[in-house]
N, C-alpha and C positions, 0 to 999 in steps of 0.2 A: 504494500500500500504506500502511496509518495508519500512525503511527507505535509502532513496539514490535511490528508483526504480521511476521512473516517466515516464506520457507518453511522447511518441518521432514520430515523423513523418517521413518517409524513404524519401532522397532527393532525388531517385532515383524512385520510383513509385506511393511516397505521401500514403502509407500504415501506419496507426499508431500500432506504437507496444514498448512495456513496456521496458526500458535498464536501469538497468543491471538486467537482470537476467538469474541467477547460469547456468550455461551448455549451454547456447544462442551464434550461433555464432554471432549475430546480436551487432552494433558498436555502438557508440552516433548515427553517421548519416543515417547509411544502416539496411534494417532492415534483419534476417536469409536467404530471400528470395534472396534478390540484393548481398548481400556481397559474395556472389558466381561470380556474375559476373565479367568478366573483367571490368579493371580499365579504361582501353580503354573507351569499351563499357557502361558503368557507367556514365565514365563523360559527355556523350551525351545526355543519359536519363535523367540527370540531367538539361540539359540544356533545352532537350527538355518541360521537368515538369515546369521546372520555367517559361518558355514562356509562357507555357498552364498555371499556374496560374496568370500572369500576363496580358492576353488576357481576363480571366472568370472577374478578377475586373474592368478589364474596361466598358466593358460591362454593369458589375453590375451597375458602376457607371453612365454608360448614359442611363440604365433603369432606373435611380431612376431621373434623369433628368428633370425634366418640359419642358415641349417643348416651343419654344418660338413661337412668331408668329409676 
């Protein structure tokens, strides 16, 4: 990997993809794909995503739960 390229995770559809690199429209946060989208439209997706990863670990965490009795 050059150096300064690292992976990045898109807050807008949770796609991982590599920033900076040379010719990418793609930002720290959005990846070539979303940074087309409206800003509008963006910052919902984003919210929506964050829910949705915050809803998967909870879950996670009361599957991994012991049940009580």
């Amino acid at each position: 990997m050059p150096s300064g390229e690292r992976p990045r995770t898109c807050r807008a559809c949770g796609k991982k993809f590599e920033y900076p690199v040379k010719g990418s429209a793609a930002t720290r946060h959005h990846c070539e794909d979303c940074v087309v989208i409206p800003v509008e439209t963006r910052k919902i997706l984003e919210r929506l995503s964050s829910r949705v990863t915050q809803l998967e670990n909870q879950l996670r965490r009361l599957q991994e739960k012991p049940p009580t009795s």
